[in-house]
C-alpha positions in Angstrom: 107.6 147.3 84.2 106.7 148.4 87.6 108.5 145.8 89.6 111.6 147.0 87.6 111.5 150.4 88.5 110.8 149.1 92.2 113.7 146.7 92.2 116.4 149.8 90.3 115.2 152.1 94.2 117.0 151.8 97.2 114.9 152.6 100.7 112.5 154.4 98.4 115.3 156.2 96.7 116.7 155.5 93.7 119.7 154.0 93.1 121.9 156.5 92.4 120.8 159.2 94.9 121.3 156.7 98.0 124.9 156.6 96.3 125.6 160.0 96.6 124.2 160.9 99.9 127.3 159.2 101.8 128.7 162.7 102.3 131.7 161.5 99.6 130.7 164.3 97.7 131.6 167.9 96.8 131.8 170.2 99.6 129.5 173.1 99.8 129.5 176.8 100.3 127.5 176.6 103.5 129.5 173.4 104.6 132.8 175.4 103.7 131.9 178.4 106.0 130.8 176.2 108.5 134.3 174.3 108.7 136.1 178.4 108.9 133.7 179.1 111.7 134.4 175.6 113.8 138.5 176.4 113.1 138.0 179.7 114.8 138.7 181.8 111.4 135.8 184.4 112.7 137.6 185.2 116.3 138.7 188.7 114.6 136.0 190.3 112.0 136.5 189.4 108.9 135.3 191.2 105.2 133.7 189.6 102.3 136.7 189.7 100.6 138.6 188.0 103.3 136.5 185.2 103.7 136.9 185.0 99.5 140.4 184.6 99.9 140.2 182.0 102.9 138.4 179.5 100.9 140.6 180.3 97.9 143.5 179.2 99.7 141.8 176.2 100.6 141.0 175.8 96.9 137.4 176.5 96.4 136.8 180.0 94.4 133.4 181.7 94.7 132.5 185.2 93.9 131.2 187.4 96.2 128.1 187.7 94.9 127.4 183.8 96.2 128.9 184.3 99.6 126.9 187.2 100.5 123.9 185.8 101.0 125.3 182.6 102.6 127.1 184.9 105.1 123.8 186.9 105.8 122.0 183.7 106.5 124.7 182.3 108.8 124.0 186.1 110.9 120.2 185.2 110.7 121.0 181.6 112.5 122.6 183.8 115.5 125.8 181.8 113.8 128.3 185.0 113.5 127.5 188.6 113.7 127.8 191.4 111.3 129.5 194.7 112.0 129.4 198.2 110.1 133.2 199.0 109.9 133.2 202.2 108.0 131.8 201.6 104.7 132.2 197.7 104.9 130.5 194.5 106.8 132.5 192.7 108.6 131.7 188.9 109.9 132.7 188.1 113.4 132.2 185.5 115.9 
């Protein structure tokens, strides 16, 4: 029973894990900001809604509520900046 469950792992990982860590798989938030920032999307500051919108167009919908903290993170990592403009954040470069 043992040698089973050995011979069903791949490198120590199952089977079907080490099939879906080839990257073929869905895009995430993170990954998704990432790809705006490295097209230059953040030159001019940008609001949360904006950035909504942005990957809508590409055809991923999240609320607000997710991207919020993804975006704070991404000022932690020194990644983009965050600007008071009026009464709103805004995400820049």
């Amino acid at each position: 029973m043992l040698l089973s469950r050995l011979e069903g792992q791949v490198n120590g990982a199952p089977a079907s894990k080490a099939a879906r860590s080839d990257g073929g798989g869905r895009p995430t938030p993170g990954g998704l900001l990432s790809e705006l920032i490295d097209e230059g999307y953040f030159s001019q500051p940008k609001e949360l809604g904006a950035i909504r919108i942005a990957l809508q167009e590409k055809g991923h919908f999240y609320p607000v509520t997710t991207l919020s903290p993804l975006m704070l993170r991404l000022v932690r990592k020194k990644e983009l900046r965050r600007i008071k403009d009026k009464k709103h954040w805004t995400y820049v470069r």
